[in-house]
N, C-alpha and C positions, 0 to 999 in steps of 0.2 A: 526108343530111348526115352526115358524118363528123367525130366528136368527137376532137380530136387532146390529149392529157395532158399538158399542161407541167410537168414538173416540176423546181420550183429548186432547187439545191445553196447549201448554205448554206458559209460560210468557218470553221471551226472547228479554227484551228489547235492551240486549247489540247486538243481532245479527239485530235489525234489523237498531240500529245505525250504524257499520259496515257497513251493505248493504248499506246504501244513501251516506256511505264517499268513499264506493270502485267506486262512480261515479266522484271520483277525479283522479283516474288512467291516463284520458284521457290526464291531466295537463301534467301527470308527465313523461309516458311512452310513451303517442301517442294514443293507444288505449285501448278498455275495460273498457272503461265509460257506454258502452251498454252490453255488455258479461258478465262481472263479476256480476253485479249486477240479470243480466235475471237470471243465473244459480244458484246462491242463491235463489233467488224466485222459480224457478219451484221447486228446489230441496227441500223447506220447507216451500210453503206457504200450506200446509196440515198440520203441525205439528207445527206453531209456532203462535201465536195470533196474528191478524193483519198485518200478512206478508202480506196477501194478496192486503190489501187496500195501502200498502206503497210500495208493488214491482208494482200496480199499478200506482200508482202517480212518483214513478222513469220512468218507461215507458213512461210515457203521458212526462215526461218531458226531455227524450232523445231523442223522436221522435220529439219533438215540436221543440228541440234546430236544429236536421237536418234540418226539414222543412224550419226554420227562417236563418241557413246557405245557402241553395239551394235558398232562395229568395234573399238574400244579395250578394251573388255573383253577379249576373246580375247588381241588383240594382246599382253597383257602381259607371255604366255608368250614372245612372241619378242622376248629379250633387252633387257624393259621399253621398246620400242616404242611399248607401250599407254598407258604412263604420259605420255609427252610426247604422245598426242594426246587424252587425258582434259583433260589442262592445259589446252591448246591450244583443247578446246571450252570449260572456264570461263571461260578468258580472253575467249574470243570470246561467249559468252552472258552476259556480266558487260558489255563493253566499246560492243559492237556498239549494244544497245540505246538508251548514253546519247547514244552519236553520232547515232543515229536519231531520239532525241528534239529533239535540239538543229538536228534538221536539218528537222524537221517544221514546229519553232516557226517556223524562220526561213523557212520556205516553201518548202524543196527536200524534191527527189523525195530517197528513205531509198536509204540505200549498199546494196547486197548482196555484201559483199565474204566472202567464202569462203562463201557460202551456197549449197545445190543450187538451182534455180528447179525445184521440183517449181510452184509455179502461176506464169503469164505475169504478168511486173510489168510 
């Protein structure tokens, strides 16, 4: 006989709102705009519905915001280039997050709008 593991996903909209605004930390404190948010996902994308796809899409857009920092630094040299896409990632690491929160609470899948999908959402 073969024991089959059901297991239920719970509905926790308000955690996974939380999750996309503790990537505001990095404003506030310096860092753990990447940490807080990873460790709530590992720690519950088994148990909560659609943790998965939303601590995906915070990933795809922490990584994205480094990558877009590491390019912009350089860039600065070319004729302050650098400057408007340093902006470009504040604005979008300031902005992204609150619309993904607002969009978690209300039951939709999180925007990934200019983000890389380094993981499948």
């Amino acid at each position: 006989m073969e024991l089959v593991s059901q297991q239920t996903l719970r509905e926790d909209r308000q955690l996974l709102t939380v999750t996309h605004l503790t990537q505001l930390l990095g404003y506030i404190i310096g860092f753990g705009s990447l940490i807080v948010p990873l460790i709530i996902w590992l720690s519950s994308r088994n148990t909560v519905m659609d943790m998965d796809a939303h601590g995906k899409a915070i990933l795809n857009l922490q990584l994205s915001l480094i990558v877009y920092i590491i390019v912009g630094i350089p860039a600065i040299l070319l004729l302050g280039l650098g400057i408007l896409i340093l902006i470009g990632a504040a604005v979008l690491g300031f902005v992204l997050p609150i619309v993904n929160a607002v969009r978690a609470s209300n039951g939709e899948a999180p925007s990934q709008f200019m983000t890389i999908r380094f993981f499948g959402a």
